[in-house]
N, C-alpha and C positions, 0 to 999 in steps of 0.2 A: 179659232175656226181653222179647219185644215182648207188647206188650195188643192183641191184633188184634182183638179183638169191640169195642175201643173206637177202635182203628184205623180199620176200617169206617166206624164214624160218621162217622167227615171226610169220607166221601165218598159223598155222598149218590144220586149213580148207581146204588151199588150192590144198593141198597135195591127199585132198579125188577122190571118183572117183562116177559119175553116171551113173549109168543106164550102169554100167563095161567100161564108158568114163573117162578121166580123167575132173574135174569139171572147167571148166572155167566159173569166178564169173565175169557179168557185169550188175549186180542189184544194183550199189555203192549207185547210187541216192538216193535209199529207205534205205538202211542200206548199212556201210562197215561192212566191215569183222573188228574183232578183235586181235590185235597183242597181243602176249603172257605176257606181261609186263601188260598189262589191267587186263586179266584175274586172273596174279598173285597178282595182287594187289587189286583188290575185295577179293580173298582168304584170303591174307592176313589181310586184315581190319578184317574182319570176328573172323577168328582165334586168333588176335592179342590184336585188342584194340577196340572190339564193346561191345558201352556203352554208352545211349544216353547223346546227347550234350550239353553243355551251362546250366545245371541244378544240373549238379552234383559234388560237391568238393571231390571225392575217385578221385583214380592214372587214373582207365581208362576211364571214364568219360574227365578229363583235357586233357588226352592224342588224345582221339576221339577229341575233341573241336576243338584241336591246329590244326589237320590234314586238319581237315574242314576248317579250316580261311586258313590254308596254303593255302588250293584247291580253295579257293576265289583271292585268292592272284596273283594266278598264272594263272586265266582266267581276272583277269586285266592286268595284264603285259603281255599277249595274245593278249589281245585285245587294249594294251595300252590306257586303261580307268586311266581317273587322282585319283581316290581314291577305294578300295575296296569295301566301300558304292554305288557304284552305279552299284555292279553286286548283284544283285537277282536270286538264286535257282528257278527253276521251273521243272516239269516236263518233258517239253521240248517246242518246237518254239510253236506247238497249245498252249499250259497253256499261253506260253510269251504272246503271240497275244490277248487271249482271257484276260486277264489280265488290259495288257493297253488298249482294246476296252472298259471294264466294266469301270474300274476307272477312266480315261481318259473323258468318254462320261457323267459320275458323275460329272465329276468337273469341265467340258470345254463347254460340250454341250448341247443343249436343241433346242426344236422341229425345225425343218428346219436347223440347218444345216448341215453341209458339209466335209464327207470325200473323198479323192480323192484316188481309187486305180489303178490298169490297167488289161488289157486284161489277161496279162498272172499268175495273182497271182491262187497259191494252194487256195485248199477250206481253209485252215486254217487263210485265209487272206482276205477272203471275207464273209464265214459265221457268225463268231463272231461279225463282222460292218453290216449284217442284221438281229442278233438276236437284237441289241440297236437299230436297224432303228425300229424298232415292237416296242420294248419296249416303245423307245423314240421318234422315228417321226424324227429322221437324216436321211438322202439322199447319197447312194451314186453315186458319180462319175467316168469314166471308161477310162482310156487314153488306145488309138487304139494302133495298130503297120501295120507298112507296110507289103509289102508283104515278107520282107524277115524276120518276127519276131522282127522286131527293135520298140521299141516305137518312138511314134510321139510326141515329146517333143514341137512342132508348136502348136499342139492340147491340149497336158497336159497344157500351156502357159494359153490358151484360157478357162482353164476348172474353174480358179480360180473364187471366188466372195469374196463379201462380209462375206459373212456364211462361210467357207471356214476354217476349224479349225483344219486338219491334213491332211496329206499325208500318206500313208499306202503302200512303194512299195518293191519288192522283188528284191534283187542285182542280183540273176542269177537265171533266169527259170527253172523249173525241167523239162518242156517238151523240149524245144527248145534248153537250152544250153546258151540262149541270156544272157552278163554281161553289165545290164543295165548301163547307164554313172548316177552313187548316187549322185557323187560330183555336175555335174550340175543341177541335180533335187533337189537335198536340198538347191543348192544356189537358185533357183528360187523360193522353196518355202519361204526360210528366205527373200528374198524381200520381203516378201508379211505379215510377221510376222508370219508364218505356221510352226509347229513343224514336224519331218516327222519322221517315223517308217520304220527301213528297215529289210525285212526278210532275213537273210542270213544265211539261212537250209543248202542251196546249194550252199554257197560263203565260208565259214568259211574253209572246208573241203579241199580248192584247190587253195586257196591265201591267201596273206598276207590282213590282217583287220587291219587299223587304226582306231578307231571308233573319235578319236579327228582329225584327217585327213580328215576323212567323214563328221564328225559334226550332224550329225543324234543326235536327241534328245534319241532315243530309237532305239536300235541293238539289233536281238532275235537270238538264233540260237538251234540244239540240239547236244546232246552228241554223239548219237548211228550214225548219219551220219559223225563224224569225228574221228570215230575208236575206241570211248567210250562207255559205255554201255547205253540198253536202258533205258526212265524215269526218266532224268536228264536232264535238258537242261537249258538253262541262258538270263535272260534278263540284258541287262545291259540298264541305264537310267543317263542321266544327274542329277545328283544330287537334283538341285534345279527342274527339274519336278517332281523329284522321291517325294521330301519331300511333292509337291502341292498334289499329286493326293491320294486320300483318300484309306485302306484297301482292299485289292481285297476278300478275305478269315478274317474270325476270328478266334481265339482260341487261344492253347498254344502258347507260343514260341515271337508270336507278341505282345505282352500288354509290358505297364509299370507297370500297376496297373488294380485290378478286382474291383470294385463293386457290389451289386445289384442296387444303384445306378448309378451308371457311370464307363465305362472302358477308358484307358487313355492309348493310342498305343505306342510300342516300338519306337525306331531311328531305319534309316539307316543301315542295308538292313532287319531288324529281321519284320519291318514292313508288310513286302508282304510273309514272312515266316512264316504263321501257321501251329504250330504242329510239329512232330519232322521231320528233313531233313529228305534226303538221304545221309546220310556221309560215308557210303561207296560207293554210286556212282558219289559225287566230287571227293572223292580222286582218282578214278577212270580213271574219265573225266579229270582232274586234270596230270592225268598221261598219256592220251594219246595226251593232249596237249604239253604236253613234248616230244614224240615220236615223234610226225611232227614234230617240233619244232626242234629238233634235225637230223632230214632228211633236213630240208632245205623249208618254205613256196615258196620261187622263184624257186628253183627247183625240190619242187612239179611242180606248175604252169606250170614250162617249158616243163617237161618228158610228163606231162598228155597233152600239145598241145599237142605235136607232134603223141602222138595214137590218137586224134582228128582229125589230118590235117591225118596220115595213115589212119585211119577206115574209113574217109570221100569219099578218095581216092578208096581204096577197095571197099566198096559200092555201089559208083557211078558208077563202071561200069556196074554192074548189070541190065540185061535186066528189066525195069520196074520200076526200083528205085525212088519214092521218097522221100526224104528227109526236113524233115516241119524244120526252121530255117535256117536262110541261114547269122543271123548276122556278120559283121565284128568282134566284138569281142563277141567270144563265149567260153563258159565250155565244158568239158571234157564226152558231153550228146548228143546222136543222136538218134534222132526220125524219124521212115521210116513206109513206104506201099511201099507193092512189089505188084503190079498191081491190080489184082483183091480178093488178098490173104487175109483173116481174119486175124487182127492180132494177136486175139486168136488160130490160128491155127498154124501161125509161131513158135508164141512164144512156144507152147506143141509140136510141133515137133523139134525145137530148143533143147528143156529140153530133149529129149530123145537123142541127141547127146552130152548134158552136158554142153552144155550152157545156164548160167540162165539170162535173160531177162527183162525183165516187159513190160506186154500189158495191154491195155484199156485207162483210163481217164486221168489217171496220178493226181487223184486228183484237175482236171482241166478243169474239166466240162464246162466252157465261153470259155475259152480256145481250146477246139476240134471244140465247134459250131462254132467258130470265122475261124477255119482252112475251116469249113464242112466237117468233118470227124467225124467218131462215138470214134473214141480212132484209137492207132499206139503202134506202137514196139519199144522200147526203150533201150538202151545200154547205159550205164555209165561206166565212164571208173575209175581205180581209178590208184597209182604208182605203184602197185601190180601186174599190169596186162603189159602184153608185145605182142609186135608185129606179135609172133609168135600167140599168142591167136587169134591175131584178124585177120591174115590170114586163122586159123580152122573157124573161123566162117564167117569169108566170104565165102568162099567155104561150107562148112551148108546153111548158105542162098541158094545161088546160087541152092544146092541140094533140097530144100524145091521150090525152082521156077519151077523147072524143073519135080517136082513130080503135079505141078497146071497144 
């Protein structure tokens, strides 16, 4: 069982008040909050031992280095990847994504063919596989979902071809909440000899990850949505695609050797790292991976249901509710319209009773046209948060209905 009133304490945000309300934070989707151990330890790197890395034989140079490999170390054993070579620094899941579309589409693909993604992926998951469809003349493909937000795995079946040379899908949706089934979409695509890419922005933060369980060729995720700071975030890669696919970035840090004749790329992971890290925001990331970790991944999972199956509850009774997702297995994410209400207008009359939100797209633009709605109002929930919160804001709601 989690101790959430002492939870709380690590995070001193929570404690603030707006608009002279006490603040109840349910924006997690988009960012968590920071627990005090994060904070103290970006200070600390700072203060301590910042000194850039892998270049330099002085005390604090070695010392930063070691910190850094540690914080590699420890988002493998996170994610139970079999060697620390195959997690990669980046700035977060967009860099990840935009990374393996460029080099990926370099080394695998050419005109006509075929990435397969779905209805509900973030722009971050769809723009980067239409800036190489421009460049390069690959096509993508779109797996539907029913009516209740669920993919249609009959259809994604039917989407494969010949040209057919990744899958590109996202573990759990930022609108809906939906936790798509990875393990049988990467088994279906490994029939087919299909590498797959899975976003998990919004999985990492609220379950346990196997990524050798999953088998996913490529797992991306970011920092700042799992209580880490922002402009950090990790690709991790199967080894041997990591070594196939060519440079995504040049310069420092990646070479073996310069030239003006010929440059000659680093190994495993320094390859896809130009220029100096962010090593004070591994060790960071690094440390709030430890923080869950030490809460408990299964029951994360478990607390954050049950404010899912409450708020869902509460909600629903609401004159006018609806509710976009309706998956059997869903995240800790509720997307609504209350009748004829802007969700812009909920959500800014929400904020003035101190509840923070998120309205519009969701970054999800195919995703709302597919609903036919313009954008919705959004709640995330994170362990932080309690029942009592989300009785205030049912009752908000219901006050925001009753003022239409």
């Amino acid at each position: 069982m989690l101790d959430i009133q002492s939870i709380r304490e690590d995070f001193p945000i929570l404690s603030h008040t707006v608009y002279g309300k006490p603040l109840i934070y349910f924006d997690n989707a988009a960012t968590t909050q920071k627990p005090r151990c994060v904070v103290e330890k970006i200070e600390s790197g700072y203060y301590n031992v910042n000194a850039n890395i892998h270049r330099g034989v002085h005390f604090l140079s070695l010392e930063a280095t070691e910190a850094h490999e540690e914080a590699r170390r420890t988002v493998q054993q996170f994610l139970n990847a079999r060697s620390a070579n195959e997690i990669i620094f980046t700035r977060g899941t967009t860099e990840s994504i935009n990374l393996v579309a460029s080099s990926f589409t370099d080394a695998c693909m050419s005109a006509g063919d075929e990435v397969i993604v779905s209805v509900m992926e973030h722009h971050s998951n769809i723009v980067p596989w239409q800036i190489q469809a421009a460049r390069k003349g690959i096509t993508l493909k779109v797996i539907p979902m029913n009516a209740r937000g669920e993919l249609e795995l009959d259809a994604y079946r039917a989407l494969f071809s010949e040209r057919t040379k990744l899958v590109a899908v996202t573990q759990v949706s930022n609108v809906l909440g939906t936790i798509n089934p990875i393990t049988e979409i990467v088994e279906e695509a490994h029939r087919r000899g299909v590498p797959v890419l899975v976003d998990g922005a919004q999985a990492v933060p609220h379950m346990r990850v196997d990524v050798q369980e999953l088998d996913a060729e490529f797992y991306v995720f970011s920092g700042h949505k799992v209580y880490g700071p922002t402009g950090i975030g990790v690709l991790y890669g199967k080894e041997e695609w990591l070594d196939r696919l060519p440079p995504y970035q040049g310069g420092g840090e990646m070479i073996a050797s310069v030239s003006f004749e010929k440059t000659t790329f680093g190994e495993l992971p320094f390859k896809f790292e130009a220029g100096t890290p962010d090593y004070i925001g591994s060790t960071a990331l690094a440390e709030a991976l430890r923080y869950v970790s030490r809460l408990g991944m299964d029951e994360i999972a478990a607390y954050e249901g049950e404010l899912l199956r409450y708020a869902t509850e509460r909600l629903g009774a609401i004159e006018g509710m609806r509710i976009f997702g309706q998956a059997a297995e869903k995240g800790a994410v509720l997307s609504f319209l209350v009748g004829h209400i802007h969700h812009y207008d909920m959500g800014m009359l929400l904020d003035r009773l101190g509840i923070a939100v998120r309205t519009g797209h969701h970054c999800a633009q195919p995703l709302m046209q597919a609903m036919g709605v313009e954008g919705t109002v959004r709640a995330s929930f994170s362990f932080y948060n309690t029942k009592e919160e989300i009785d205030t804001f049912a009752e908000a709601v219901e006050r925001v209905r009753k003022m239409f």
